[in-house]
N, C-alpha and C positions, 0 to 999 in steps of 0.2 A: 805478501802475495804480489806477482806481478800484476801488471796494471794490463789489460787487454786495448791494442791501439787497432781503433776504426778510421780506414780513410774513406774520408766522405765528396763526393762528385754530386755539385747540385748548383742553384743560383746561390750569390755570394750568401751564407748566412746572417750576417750583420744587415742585408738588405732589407726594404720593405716588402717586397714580393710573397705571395704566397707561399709561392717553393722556400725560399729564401726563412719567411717565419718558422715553417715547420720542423725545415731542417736544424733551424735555432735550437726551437721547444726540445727537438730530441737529443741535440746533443749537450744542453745545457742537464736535460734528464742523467743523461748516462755520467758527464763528470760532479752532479748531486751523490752521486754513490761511492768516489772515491775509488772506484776500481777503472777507470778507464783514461785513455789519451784521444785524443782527435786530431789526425790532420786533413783539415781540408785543403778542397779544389776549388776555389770562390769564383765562380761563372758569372757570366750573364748578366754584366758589370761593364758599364769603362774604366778601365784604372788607368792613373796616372802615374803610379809607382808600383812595381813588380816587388818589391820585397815581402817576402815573409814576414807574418804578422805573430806574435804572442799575444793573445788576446785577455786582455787582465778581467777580472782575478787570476786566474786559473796556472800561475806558475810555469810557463812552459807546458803543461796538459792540453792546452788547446792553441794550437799554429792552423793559419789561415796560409795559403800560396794562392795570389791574386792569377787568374788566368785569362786570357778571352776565349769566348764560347763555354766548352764543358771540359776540354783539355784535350789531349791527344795521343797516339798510341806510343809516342817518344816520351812524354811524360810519367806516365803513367808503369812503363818500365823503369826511367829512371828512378822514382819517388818508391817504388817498391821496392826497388837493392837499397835505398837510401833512407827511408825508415820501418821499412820492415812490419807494417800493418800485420794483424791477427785477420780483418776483414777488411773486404770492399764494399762500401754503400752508396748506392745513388738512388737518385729518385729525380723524376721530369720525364718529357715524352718519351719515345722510344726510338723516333724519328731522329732524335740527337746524341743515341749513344750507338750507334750500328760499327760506329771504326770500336767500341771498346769489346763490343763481343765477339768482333775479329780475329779478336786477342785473347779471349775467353778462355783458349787452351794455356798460354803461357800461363795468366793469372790464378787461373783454378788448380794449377798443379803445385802452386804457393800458396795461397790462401781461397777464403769461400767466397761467395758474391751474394750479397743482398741486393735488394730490388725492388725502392716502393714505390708502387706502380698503381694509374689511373684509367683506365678506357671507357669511354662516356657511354657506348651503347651497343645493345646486341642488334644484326647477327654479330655471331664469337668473331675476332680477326684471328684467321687460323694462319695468315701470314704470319704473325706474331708466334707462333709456334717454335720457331728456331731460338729466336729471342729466350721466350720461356725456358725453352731447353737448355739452353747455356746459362743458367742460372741457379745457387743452390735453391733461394727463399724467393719467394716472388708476396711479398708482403703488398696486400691490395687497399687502398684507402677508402672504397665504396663497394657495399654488397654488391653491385652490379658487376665490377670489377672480378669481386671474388669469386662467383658464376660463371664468369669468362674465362679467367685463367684457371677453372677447374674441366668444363667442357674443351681447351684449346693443349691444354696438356695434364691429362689426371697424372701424369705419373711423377709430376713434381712437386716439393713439398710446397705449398702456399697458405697464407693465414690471412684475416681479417682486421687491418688496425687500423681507422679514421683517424681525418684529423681533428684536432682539438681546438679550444682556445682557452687564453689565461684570464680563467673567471674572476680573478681580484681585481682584474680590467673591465673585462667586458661584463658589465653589469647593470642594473638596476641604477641609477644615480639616488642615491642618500644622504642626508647631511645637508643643514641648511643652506650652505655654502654650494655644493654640486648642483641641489636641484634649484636655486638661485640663478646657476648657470647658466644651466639648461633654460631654464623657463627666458631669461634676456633676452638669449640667442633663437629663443622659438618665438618671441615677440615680434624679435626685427625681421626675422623670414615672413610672420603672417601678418605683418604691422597692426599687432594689436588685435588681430581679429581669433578670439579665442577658439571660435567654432571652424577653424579652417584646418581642413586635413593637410602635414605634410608626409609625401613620399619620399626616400631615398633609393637611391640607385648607388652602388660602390662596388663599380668593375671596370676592368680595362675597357677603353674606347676602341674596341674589333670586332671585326664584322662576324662573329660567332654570336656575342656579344646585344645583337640586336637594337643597338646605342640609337641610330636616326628610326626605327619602326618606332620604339619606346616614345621615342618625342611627339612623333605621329599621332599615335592611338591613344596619348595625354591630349592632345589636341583634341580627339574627338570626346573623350570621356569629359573635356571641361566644356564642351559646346553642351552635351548634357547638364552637367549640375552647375553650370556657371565658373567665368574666368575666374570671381573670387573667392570660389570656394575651395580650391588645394593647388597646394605648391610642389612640384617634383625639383626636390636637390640631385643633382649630377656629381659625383666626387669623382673626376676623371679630367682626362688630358682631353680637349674638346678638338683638339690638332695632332691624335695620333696617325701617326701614318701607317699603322692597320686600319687606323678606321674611318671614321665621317668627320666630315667638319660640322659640327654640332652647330657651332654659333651660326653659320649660313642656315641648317634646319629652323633653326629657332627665330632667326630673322624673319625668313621666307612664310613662315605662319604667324609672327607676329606676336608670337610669345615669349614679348623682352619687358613684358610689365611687373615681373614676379610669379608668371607662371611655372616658368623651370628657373631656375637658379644652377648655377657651374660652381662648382668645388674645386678650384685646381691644384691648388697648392700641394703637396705629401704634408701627412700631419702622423703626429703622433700617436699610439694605440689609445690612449688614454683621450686624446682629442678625438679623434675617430669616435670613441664609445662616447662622448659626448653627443656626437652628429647621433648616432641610434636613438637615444635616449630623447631627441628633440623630436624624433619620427613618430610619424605613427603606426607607419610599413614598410619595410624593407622589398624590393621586386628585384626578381631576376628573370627573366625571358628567354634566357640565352638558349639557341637551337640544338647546343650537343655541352654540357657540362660536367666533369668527371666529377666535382665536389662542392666546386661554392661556398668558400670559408666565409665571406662578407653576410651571409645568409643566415650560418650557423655564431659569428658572432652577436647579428643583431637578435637571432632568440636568445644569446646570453643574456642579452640587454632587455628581453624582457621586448621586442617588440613584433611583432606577426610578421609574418612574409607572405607573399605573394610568387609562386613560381610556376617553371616549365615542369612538369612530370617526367623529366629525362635527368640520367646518371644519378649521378649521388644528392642532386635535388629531392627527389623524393621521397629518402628515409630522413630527410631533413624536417620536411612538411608533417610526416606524419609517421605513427610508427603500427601502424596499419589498425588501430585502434581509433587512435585519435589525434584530430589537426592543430596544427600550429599556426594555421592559416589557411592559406587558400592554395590549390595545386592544378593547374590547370593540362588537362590532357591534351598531347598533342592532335591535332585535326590533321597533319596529313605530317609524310615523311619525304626526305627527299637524298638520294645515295647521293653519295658527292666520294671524292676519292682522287690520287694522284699517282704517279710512280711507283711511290716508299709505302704506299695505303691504296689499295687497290680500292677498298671499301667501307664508307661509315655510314653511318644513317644521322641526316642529321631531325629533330621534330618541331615539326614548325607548328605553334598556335594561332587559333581563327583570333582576327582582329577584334571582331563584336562580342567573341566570347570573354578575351579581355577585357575589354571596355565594363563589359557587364559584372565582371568579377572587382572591379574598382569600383562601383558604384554600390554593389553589396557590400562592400569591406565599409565603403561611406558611408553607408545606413547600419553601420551596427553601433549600437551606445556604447558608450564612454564604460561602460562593466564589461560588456561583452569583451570590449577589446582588449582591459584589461585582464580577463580571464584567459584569454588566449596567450597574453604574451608570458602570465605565471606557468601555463602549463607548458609554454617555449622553452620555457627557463628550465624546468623539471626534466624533461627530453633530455637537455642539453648534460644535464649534472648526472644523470641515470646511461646516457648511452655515450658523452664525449666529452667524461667528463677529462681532466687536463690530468689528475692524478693517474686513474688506469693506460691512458699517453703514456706517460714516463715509466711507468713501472711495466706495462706494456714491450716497449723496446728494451729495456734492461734484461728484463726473461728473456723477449727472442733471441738477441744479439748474443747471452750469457748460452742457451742453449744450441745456436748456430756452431758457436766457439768450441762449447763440449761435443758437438759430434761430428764437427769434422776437422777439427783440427787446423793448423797451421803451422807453415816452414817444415821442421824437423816431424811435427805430430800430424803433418794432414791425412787424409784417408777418405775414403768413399768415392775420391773422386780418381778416373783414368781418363788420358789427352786422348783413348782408341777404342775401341771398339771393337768385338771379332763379331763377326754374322758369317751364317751358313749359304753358300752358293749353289 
C-alpha cells in the first residue's frame, strides 16, 4: 500500500515549544502505523544550517526543511511539485499563515488542508471567517475553540482533538530512586522545612502570561501566611523580551531569600516532570489562554492547579463535575485588538480573589491535596489521554485522504464559485 505523505508547517518539531511537542507527538503517531511520510517545515527556530534533515529512525519517512518563520508562498509551491504531499497541515496562530491562504486556491486544487487550530475566547472572530473557509478540516484543540469555528462557519467540516501528553513521562514519580529525587530537590528549594508549600509556574515570560502581577500578588499572599512558608518556582526566561524583567520584580520586593526561585535553563520532559512532582500546585493566570499544556502536564503528574477560567484552561480544572483544583473566574474583561484582530477579549482576575484562592489551596491537608491530584490524574487519562491523540489524527488524516482526494484523485473541492446576480 502506498504510504500517505503529510506536509506539516508549524514550530520546528524537534523543538521544546508547545507547538513544536505536539506537532512531534502527532507525527511520530502517524509514522507508528507504517502507513505514512512527513515532510516538514521546521519554524520558528534559528538555524544555522538549512539542509534537509532525515530524522532517524524513520528511514527517509520523516525529512525536516529547516526554515525562518513559517515559510513562504515560494516555498510552499516549490515543495509541493517537489514532493508531492497527499495533505497539507499546520497548526499556530492564524495571524502567521494569512500569505499561505492566499494561495489556498493553488494548494486545494492539489491537495486538502488541515488546520489545527487555537482561539482563546468568545465573542466568535468572525474575521477569522475567510480563514475557515479556505480550509478543508479545521481541527480545534479546545472546546472553546470548537464553539467558535462552529458559530464563525457552520458550513465547514471541523472536529475536536486536544492536546495530549506522554503519560510514561509525565507522571506520578515512583521507585525508590525517583522519589529520592524529588524529595532532595524539594529539600534544597524548602531548606528542610517540610511543612512549606512549593508553587510552580512553567510558561513563557509575556505579557499575556501575567509573569510580574504573579510575583506581585506572591508577595502579597506571603505577607499573609509568612515569607517562610511557600516558595513560587519560575521555569522561564526572566529577560524575555515579550516580557518583564522578573529579577528587577523580585529585587524591588525583596523576594531574593527563597521566596520565588527562576528556573532558567530548557530541561528535559523527564526533568521538567521532575520539577511537578516536587510541587505542590501548578498556576496559571494567564489573561487569554488557548490550552495550557504545562497545566495539563502537571495533572499527569498527579499535582492541582490553580487557574484563569478562560480558553482551554477550564476543561482542564474541571470537567464540569469535578475539580482538579482551583479555577478562578474572571472579575472583569478587557477588548484588546490590532490590524489582523480587530477583537479578543482578554479576562483579567481580581488580585484578593487570587490571593485568597492560594491561601485555601495552603489550608488543605496533605490527603485533600493528594486526592485532588489522583483525580487530575484520572481527567487526564479519560479525556487527554496520549493513545486516543494518536489514534485520533490517524482516523482524521486517514479519512481527510479518502474523501477528498489528492493530485490525480482530488474532488469536492473547486478554485470558483458561480452565484446568481
Amino acid at each position: 500500500m502506498k504510504k500517505k505523505k503529510i506536509l506539516t508547517l508549524s514550530d520546528h518539531p524537534l523543538s521544546p515549544s508547545g507547538v513544536g511537542t505536539q506537532t512531534k507527538y502527532m507525527i511520530e503517531a502517524l509514522l507508528k502505523t507504517g502507513n505514512y511520510q512527513v515532510v516538514c517545515l521546521g519554524g520558528a527556530v534559528k538555524h544555522h544550517d538549512y539542509t534537509p534533515v532525515n530524522v532517524s529512525p524513520y528511514e527517509g519517512d520523516w525529512v525536516i526543511y529547516p526554515v525562518d518563520g513559517y515559510g513562504t508562498a515560494e516555498m510552499i509551491r516549490s515543495i509541493l511539485q517537489k514532493e508531492k504531499p497527499d495533505v497539507l497541515w499546520f497548526m499556530t496562530d492564524p495571524r502567521f499563515y494569512g500569505w499561505l491562504w492566499e494561495i489556498e486556491n493553488e494548494i486545494r486544487a492539489q491537495v486538502p488542508i488541515v488546520y489545527y487550530h487555537v482561539w482563546d475566547n468568545f465573542p466568535a472572530p468572525r474575521f477569522n471567517a475567510r480563514f475557515y473557509d479556505s480550509t478543508d478540516e479545521v481541527v480545534c484543540i479546545s472546546k472553546v475553540t470548537h464553539e467558535i469555528v462552529k458559530e464563525v462557519s457552520p458550513t465547514v467540516s471541523s472536529c475536536y482533538l486536544p492536546h495530549a501528553v506522554d503519560q510514561k513521562i509525565f507522571k506520578k514519580a515512583t521507585g525508590k530512586e525517583l522519589k529520592q529525587m524529588v524529595s532532595e530537590t524539594r529539600d534544597k528549594i524548602t531548606r528542610g522545612q517540610q511543612d512549606k508549600k512549593v508553587f510552580f509556574w512553567n510558561n513563557r515570560n509575556a505579557r499575556r502570561k501575567q509573569s510580574g502581577t504573579l510575583i506581585w500578588w506572591f508577595k502579597d499572599f506571603l505577607d499573609r501566611v509568612g515569607h517562610d512558608s511557600a516558595t513560587l518556582i519560575m521555569h522561564t526566561d526572566p529577560r524575555d523580551q515579550h516580557g518583564q524583567d522578573l529579577e528587577a520584580i523580585i529585587h524591588e520586593l525583596g523576594l531574593h531569600h527563597g521566596q520565588v526561585k527562576l528556573s532558567r535553563d530548557k530541561v528535559s520532559p523527564k526533568a521538567l516532570a521532575h520539577l511537578y512532582n516536587l510541587a505542590d500546585c501548578t498556576i496559571n493566570i494567564s489573561d487569554a489562554e488557548g490550552f495550557g499544556l504545562a497545566t495539563l502536564e502537571s495533572l499527569a503528574c498527579e499535582t492541582p492547579i490553580i487557574v484563569t477560567m478562560t480558553g482551554g484552561l477550564q476543561e482542564q480544572v474541571t470537567d464540569g463535575e469535578n475539580w482538579f483544583g482551583y479555577g478562578i473566574e474572571p472579575s472583569s474583561q478587557s477588548v484588546i485588538g490590532s490590524q489582523q484582530i480587530p477583537w479578543i477579549f482578554e479576562d483579567r482576575i481580581n488580585g484578593k480573589e487570587f490571593v485568597d484562592t492560594l491561601e485555601k489551596f495552603y489550608n488543605l491537608s496533605a490527603d485533600e491535596r493528594a486526592e485532588l491530584g489522583k483525580a487530575g490524574r484520572a481527567h487526564v487519562e479519560s479525556n487527554y489521554s496520549f493513545e486516543k491523540y494518536q489514534t485520533g489524527w490517524d482516523e482524521l488524516l486517514t479519512k481527510v485522504h479518502e474523501t477528498h482526494g489528492s493530485w490525480d484523485t482530488r474532488k469536492g473541492y473547486n478554485s470558483w464559485r458561480a452565484e446568481e446576480l
